[in-house]
ZADRENMAR-684229 format. One record per residue (C-alpha): residue number from 1; x, z, y. Coordinates in nm, 2 decimals, padded with zeros to 4 digits. Last residue first. Layout:
+-----+--------+--------+--------+
|   k |      X |      Z |      Y |
+-----+--------+--------+--------+
| NUM |      X |      Z |      Y |
...
+-----+--------+--------+--------+
//
This chain:
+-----+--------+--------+--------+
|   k |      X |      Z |      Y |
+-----+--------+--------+--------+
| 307 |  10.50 |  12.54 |  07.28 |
| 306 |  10.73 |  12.74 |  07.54 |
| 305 |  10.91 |  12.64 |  07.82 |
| 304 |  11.16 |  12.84 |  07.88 |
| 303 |  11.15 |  13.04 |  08.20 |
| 302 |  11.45 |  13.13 |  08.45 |
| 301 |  11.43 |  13.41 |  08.62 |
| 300 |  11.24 |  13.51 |  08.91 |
| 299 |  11.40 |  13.69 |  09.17 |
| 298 |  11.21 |  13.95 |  09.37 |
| 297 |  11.27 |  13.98 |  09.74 |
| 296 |  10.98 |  13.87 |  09.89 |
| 295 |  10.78 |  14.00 |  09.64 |
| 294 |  10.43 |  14.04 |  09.86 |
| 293 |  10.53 |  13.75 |  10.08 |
| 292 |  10.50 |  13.48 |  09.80 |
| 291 |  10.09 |  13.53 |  09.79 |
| 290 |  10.03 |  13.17 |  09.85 |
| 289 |  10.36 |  13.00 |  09.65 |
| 288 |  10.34 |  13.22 |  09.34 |
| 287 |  09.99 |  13.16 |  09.35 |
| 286 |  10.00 |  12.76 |  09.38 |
| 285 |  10.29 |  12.81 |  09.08 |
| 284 |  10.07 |  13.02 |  08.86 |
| 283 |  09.78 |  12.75 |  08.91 |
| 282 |  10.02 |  12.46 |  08.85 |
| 281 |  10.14 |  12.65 |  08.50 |
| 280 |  09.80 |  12.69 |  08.40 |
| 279 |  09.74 |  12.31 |  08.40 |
| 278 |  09.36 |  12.17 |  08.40 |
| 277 |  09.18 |  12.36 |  08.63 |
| 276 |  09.43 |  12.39 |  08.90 |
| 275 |  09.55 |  11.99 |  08.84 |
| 274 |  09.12 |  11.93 |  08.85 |
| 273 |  09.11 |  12.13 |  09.22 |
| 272 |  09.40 |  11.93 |  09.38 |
| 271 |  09.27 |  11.63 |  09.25 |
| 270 |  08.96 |  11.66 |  09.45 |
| 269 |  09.00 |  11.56 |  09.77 |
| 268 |  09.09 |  11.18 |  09.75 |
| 267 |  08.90 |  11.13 |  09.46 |
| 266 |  08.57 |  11.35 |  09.60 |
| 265 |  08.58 |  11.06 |  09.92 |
| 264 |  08.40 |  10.83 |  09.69 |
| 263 |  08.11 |  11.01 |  09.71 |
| 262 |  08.09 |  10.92 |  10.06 |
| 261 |  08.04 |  10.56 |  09.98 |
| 260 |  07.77 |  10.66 |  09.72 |
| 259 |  07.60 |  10.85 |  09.99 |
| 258 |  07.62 |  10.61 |  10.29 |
| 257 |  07.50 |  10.28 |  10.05 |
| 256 |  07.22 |  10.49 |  09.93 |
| 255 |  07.16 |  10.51 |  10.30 |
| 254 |  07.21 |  10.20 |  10.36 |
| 253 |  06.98 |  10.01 |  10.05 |
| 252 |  06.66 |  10.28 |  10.17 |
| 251 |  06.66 |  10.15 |  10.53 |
| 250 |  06.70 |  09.76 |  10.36 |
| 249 |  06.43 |  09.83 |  10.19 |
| 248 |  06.20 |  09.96 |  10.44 |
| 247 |  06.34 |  09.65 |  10.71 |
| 246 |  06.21 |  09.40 |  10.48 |
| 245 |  06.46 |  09.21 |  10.29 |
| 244 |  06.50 |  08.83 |  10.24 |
| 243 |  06.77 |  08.72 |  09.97 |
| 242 |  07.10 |  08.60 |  10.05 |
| 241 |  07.29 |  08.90 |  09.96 |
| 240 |  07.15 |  09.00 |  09.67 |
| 239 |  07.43 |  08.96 |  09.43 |
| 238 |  07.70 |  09.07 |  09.67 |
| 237 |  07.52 |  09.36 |  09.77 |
| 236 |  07.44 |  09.47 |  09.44 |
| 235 |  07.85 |  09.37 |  09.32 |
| 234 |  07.94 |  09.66 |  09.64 |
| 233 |  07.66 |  09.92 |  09.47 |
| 232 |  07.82 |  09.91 |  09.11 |
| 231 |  08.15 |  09.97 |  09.24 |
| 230 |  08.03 |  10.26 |  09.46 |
| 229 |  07.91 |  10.41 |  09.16 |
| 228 |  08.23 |  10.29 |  08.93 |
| 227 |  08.45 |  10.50 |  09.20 |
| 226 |  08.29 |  10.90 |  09.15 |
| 225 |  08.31 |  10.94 |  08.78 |
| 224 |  08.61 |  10.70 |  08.67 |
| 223 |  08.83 |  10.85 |  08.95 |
| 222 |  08.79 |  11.20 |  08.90 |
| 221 |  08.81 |  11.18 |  08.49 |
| 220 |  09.13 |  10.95 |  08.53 |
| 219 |  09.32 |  11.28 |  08.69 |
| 218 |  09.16 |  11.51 |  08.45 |
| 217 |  09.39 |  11.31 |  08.21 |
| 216 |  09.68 |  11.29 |  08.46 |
| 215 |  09.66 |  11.68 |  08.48 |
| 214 |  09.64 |  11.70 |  08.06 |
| 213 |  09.93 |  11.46 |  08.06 |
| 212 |  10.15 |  11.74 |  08.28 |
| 211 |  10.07 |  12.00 |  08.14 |
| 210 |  10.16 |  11.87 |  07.79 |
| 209 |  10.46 |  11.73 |  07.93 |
| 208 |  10.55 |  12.11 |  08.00 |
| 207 |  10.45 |  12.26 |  07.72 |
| 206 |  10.64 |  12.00 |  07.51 |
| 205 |  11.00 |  12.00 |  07.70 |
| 204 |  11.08 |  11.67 |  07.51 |
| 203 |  10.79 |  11.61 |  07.26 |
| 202 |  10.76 |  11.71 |  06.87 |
| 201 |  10.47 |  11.61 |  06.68 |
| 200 |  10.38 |  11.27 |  06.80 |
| 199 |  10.12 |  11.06 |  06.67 |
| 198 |  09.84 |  11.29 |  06.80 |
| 197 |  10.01 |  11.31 |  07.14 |
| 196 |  10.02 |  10.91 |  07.09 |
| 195 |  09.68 |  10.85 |  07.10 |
| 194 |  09.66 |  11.04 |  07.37 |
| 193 |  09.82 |  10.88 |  07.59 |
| 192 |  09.66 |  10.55 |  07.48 |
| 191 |  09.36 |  10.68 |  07.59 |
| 190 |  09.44 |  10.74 |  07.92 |
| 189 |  09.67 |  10.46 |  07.96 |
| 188 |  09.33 |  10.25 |  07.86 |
| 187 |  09.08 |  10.45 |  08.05 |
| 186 |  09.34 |  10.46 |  08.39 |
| 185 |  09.37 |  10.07 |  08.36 |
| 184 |  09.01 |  10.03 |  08.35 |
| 183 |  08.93 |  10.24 |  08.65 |
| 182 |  09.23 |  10.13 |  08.83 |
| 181 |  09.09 |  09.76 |  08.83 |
| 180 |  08.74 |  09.85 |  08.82 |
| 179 |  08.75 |  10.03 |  09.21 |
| 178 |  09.07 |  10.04 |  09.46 |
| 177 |  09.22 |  09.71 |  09.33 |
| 176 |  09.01 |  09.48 |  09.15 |
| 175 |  08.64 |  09.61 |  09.34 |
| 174 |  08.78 |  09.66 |  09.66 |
| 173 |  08.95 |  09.30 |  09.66 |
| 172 |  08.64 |  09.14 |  09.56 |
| 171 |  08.48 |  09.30 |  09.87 |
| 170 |  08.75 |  09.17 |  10.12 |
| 169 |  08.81 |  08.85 |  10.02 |
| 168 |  08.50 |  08.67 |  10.05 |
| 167 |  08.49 |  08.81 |  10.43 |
| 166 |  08.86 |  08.75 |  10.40 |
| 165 |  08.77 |  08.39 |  10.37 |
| 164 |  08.50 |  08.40 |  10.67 |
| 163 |  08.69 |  08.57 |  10.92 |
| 162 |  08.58 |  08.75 |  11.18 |
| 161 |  08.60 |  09.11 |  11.07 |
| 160 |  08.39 |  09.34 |  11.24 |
| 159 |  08.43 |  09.63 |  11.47 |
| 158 |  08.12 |  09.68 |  11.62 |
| 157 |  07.96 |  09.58 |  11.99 |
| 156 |  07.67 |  09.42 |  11.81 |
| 155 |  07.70 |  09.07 |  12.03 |
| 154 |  08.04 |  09.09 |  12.19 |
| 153 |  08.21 |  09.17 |  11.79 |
| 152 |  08.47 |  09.45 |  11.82 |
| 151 |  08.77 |  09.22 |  11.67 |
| 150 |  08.91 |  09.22 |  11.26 |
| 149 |  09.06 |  08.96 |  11.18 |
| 148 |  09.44 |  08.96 |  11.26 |
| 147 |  09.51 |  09.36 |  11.20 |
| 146 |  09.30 |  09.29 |  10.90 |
| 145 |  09.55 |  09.08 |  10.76 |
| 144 |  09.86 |  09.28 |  10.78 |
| 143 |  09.75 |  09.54 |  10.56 |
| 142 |  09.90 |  09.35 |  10.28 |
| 141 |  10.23 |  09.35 |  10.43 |
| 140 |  10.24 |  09.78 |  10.44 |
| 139 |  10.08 |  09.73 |  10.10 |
| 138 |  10.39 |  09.53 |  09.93 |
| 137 |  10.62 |  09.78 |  10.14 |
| 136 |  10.45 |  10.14 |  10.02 |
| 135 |  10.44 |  09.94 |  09.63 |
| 134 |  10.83 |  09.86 |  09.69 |
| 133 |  10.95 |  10.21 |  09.76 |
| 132 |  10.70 |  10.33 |  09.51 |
| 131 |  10.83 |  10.11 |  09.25 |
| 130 |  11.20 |  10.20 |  09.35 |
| 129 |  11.14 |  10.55 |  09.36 |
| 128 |  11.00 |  10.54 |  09.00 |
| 127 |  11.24 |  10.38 |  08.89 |
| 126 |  11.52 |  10.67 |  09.01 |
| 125 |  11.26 |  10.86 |  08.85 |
| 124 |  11.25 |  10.73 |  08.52 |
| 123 |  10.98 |  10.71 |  08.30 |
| 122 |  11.11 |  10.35 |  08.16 |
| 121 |  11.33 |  10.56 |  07.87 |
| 120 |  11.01 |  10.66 |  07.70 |
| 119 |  10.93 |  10.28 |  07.62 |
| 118 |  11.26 |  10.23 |  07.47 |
| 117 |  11.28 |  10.59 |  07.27 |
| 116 |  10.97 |  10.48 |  07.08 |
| 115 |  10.73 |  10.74 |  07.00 |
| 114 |  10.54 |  10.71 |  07.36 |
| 113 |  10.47 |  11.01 |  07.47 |
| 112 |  10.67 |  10.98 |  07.81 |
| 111 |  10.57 |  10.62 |  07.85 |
| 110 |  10.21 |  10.67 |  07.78 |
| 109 |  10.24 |  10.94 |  08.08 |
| 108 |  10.43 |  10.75 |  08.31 |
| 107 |  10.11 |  10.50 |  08.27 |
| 106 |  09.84 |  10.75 |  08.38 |
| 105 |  10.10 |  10.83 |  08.72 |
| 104 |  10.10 |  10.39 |  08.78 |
| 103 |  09.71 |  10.44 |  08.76 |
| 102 |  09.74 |  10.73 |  09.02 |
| 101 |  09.98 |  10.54 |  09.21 |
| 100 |  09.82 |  10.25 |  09.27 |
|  99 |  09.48 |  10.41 |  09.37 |
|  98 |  09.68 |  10.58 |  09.70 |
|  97 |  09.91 |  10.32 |  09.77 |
|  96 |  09.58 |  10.04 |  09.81 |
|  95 |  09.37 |  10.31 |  09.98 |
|  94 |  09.61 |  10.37 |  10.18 |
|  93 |  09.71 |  10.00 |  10.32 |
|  92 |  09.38 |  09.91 |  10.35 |
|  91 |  09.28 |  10.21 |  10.54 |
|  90 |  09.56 |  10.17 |  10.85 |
|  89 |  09.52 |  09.82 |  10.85 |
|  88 |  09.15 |  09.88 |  10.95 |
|  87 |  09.20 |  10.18 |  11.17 |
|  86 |  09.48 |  10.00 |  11.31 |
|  85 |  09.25 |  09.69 |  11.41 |
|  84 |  08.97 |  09.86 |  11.58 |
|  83 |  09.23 |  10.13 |  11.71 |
|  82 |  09.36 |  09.84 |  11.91 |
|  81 |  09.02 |  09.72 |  12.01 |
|  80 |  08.92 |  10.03 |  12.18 |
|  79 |  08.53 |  10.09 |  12.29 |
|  78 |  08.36 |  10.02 |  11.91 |
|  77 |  08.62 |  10.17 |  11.71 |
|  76 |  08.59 |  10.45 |  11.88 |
|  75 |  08.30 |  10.54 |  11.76 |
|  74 |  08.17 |  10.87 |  11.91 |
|  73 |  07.81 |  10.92 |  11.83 |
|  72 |  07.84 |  11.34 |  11.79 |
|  71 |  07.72 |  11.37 |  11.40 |
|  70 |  07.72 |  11.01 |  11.26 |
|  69 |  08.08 |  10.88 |  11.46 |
|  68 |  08.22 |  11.22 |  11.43 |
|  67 |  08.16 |  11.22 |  11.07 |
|  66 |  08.29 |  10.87 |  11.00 |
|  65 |  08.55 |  10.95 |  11.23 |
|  64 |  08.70 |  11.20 |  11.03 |
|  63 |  08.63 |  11.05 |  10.70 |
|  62 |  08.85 |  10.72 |  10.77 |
|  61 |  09.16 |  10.87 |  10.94 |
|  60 |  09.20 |  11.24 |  10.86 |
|  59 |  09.06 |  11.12 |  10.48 |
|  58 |  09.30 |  10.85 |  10.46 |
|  57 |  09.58 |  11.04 |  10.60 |
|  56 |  09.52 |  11.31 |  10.33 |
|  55 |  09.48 |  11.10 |  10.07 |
|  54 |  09.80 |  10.88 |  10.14 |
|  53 |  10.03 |  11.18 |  10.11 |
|  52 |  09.83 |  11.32 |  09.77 |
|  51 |  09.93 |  10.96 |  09.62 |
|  50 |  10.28 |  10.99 |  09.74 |
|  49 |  10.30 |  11.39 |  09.57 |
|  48 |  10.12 |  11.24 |  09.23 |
|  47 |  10.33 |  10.95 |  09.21 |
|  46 |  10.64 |  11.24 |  09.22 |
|  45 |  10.43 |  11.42 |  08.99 |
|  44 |  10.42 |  11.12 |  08.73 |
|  43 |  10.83 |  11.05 |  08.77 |
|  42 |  10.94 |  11.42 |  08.74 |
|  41 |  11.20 |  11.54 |  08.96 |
|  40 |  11.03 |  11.73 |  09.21 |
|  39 |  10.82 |  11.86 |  08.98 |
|  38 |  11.09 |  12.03 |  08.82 |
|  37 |  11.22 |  12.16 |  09.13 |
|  36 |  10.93 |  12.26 |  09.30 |
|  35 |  10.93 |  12.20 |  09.66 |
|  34 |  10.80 |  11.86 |  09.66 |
|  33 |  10.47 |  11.86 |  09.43 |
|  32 |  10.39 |  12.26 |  09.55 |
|  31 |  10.35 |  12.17 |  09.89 |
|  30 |  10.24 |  11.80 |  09.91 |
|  29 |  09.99 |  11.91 |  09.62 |
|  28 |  09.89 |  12.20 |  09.88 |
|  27 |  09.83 |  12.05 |  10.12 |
|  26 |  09.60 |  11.79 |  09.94 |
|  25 |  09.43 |  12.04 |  09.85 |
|  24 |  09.39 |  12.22 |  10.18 |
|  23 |  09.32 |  11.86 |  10.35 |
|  22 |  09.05 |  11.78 |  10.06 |
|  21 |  08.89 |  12.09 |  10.06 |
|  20 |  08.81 |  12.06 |  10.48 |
|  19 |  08.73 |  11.66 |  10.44 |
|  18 |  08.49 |  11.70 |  10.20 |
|  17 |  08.32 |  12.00 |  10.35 |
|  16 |  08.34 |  11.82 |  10.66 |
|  15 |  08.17 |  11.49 |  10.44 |
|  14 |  07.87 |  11.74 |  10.30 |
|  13 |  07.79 |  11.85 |  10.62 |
|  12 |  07.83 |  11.58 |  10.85 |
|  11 |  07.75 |  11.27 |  10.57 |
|  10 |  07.45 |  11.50 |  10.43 |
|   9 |  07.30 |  11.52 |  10.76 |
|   8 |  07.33 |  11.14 |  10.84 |
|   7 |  07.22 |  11.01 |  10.49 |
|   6 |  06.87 |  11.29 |  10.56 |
|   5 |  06.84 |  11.14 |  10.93 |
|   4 |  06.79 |  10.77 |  10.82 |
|   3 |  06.66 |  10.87 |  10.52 |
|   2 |  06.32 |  11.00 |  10.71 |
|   1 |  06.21 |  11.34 |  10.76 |
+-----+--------+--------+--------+
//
């Protein structure tokens, strides 16, 4: 049994099962994040409701037909040039929305904590709107240049960029923006956060920011396991890219390549799982909103939030 076949079997089981969490999760986040009023209006679940957006398109784009590419052969990108393009701008754009928000979600929460009135006044979600508004255009632009470079290649018959500065580009921009960069950012906030729970004894609606900063918090756990791998891996390539490689090595460097690249699919379906581990109150709100036909008629009052 070679590595070859072992990286394609665990791409088409372990990617659908991926793929299949990730969609109800993600479903659910879109559920629960917009129909609930005080999430609704909450700067760091609103970032959490655009980021859980982008996942599940990413996921339905990119890890749908990496599995039906591995398991059944069919890669469009190889027959249609337009999809060969919009897959690419498609992804970019995404990925860049999706790891912007959750960093920009791990900063609304230093701001919340934050002792002085000044820095709590910037969580604000008619900000927050705004940011998002402009983050969705900034990466709408910077998807742009793959629609120009990339071209299904004559020789390998593969989508392929063509250009040798966004060939440089390309992996320095994964590492900055969808790897380190949020990474580091997402430690610092992270910590910071919590640094000022301890210097804080009395928040605004206390359970409920708690909730909220302990969701963020698993939040940074899911990126910072399963990105700095992949991270890792991408600077390899880049280091040993000029040197000669027999065809055993370079079997074994692709399919750790294939894992570690699927790994990185966990982020986009996994925050779902950490908010229901981490905050009590989104677990009794994902039940309320699953089994809501056996009370159909039962009127909930009003809850304080309590300490």
């Amino acid at each position: 049994m070679s590595l070859v076949y072992i990286s394609e079997q665990i791409t088409i089981y372990f990617g659908f099962f991926l793929l299949l969490t990730g969609v109800i999760g993600n479903s659910l986040n879109i559920l629960i994040f917009s129909s609930i009023n005080t999430y609704r209006k909450t700067p760091c679940t609103f970032y959490f409701l655009i980021c859980s957006i982008t996942n599940i398109l990413y996921l339905l784009i990119n890890l749908t037909s990496r599995i039906v590419s591995v398991g059944y052969g069919i890669d469009l990108t190889r027959t249609s040039i337009i999809w060969c393009k919009t897959r690419q701008y498609l992804l970019y754009t995404l990925s860049l929305i999706s790891f912007t928000c959750s960093w920009l979600s791990s900063v609304d929460q230093y701001f919340v904590t934050s002792r002085h009135a000044n820095l709590r006044r910037m969580s604000n979600i008619k900000w927050t709107h705004r940011i998002v508004f402009i983050l969705i255009l900034v990466s709408c632009l910077h998807g742009i240049p793959p629609l120009i470079v990339f071209n299904i290649s004559s020789i390998t018959n593969q989508c392929i960029n063509s250009n040798i500065i966004y060939a440089i580009y390309s992996p320095i921009y994964s590492l900055i923006f969808t790897c380190f960069g949020p990474c580091l950012i997402m430690i610092l906030f992270g910590y910071l956060t919590i640094r000022n729970i301890h210097l804080t004894r009395v928040l605004v609606q206390q359970q409920i920011d708690r909730q909220l900063i302990k969701m963020t918090l698993f939040q940074v756990i899911l990126i910072t396991v399963f990105m700095p791998p992949y991270s890792i891996n991408i600077i390899y390539i880049l280091i040993t890219n000029g040197m000669i490689k027999d065809a055993n090595q370079l079997m074994i460097e692709n399919s750790i390549f294939t894992i570690l690249t699927l790994l990185t699919y966990v982020y986009n379906s996994g925050s779902c799982y950490m908010f229901l581990i981490s905050s009590s109150r989104f677990r009794r709100t994902v039940k309320e909103k699953i089994f809501i036909w056996k009370n159909p008629n039962q009127i909930n009052p009003i809850q304080q939030p309590t300490i």
